[in-house]
C-alpha angles and dihedrals in degrees: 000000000000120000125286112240113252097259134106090234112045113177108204104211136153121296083208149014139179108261097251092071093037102129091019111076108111101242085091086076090073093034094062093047099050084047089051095050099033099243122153120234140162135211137240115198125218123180110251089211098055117023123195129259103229092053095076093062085065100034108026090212102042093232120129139262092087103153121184109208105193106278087353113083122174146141139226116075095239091051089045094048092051088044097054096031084050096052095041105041095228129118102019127075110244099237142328119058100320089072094037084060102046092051094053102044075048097062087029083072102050104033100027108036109019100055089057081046098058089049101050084049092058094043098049098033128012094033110021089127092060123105089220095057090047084062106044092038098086099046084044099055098047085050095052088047091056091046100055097043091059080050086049092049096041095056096043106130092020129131096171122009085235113028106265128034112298162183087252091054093053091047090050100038093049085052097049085046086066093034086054087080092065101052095252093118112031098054091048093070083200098062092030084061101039087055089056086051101064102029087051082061102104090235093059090061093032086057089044086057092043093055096043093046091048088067118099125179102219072081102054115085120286089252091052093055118098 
């Protein structure tokens, strides 16, 4: 196990991506929150090829976000958002609506949107040459279409989802960012405008930066090196 970077709040992340998901892996979920609420962290690189061994026994499936938070260690972005959010008081309203809110929208992204997301991504992407994907691809996306009109629908007049800036903005904006390349956000101006929004906030770029400095090729395949 290589040794862990002198900092209280280490984010474990891949040393290296195909182009492709450059800007997309999910450690920039943590990322944008630390550079919203001005908290230092440093980062711990894996390979993505070829994973080690001893990083499943901290993250089961071997993806990334993995964050170590001084004695608290623990997986899954949205986890990771309310803990930090929770322990630093930032991101997240204290109590009332507000935080009912915030902790809904929160959940909404990642079990209402992203797995659609996800979907739409396989049908009309990895696996577009696939018979099975000719044949999901229309009821998918009808079913895609309904679901982000109610979103549409739901966050009219919104900011925020939850009044000020949050954890759940960051979940959801980082989701419609990968939902752009279908076609489900830029033809709904509500949700087209409330994406600008939060990827115009200095932190979100900040946290992008961040991610695509952080490659370095010793970590890419032997084949993808110059």
């Amino acid at each position: 196990m290589p040794q862990v970077p002198d900092s209280s709040l280490v984010i474990t992340a891949y040393g290296w991506v195909p182009e492709f998901a450059r800007g997309f892996v999910r450690d920039l979920r943590p990322r944008w929150f630390c550079e919203e609420a001005g908290i230092d962290y440093s980062v711990r690189l894996i390979s993505a090829m070829k994973r080690p061994e001893w990083y499943f026994g901290e993250q089961p499936f071997g993806q990334v976000p993995y964050v170590q938070d001084g004695d608290v260690g623990l997986f899954e972005s949205g986890a990771i958002l309310l803990h930090l959010a929770e322990k630093h008081s930032a991101l997240l309203p204290a109590d009332g609506q507000t935080r009912a809110d915030a902790l809904a929208w929160l959940f909404a992204a990642f079990n209402s949107i992203e797995p659609i997301v996800f979907q739409l991504s396989a049908v009309n992407g990895f696996s577009a040459g696939e018979e099975w994907a000719k044949l999901r691809k229309p009821s998918l996306e009808e079913t895609a279409s309904q679901r982000f009109d109610r979103l549409a629908a739901g966050m009219a007049g919104r900011e925020w989802l939850a009044g000020e800036f949050s954890i759940a903005d960051i979940a959801m904006a980082t989701t419609l960012r990968e939902a752009d390349n279908n076609g489900m956000v830029s033809s709904r101006p509500v949700l087209a405008d409330y994406l600008e929004r939060a990827l115009a906030r200095p932190a979100w770029q900040a946290a992008l930066n961040a991610q695509l400095n952080d490659f370095d090729d010793s970590f890419a395949p032997q084949k993808e090196r110059a």
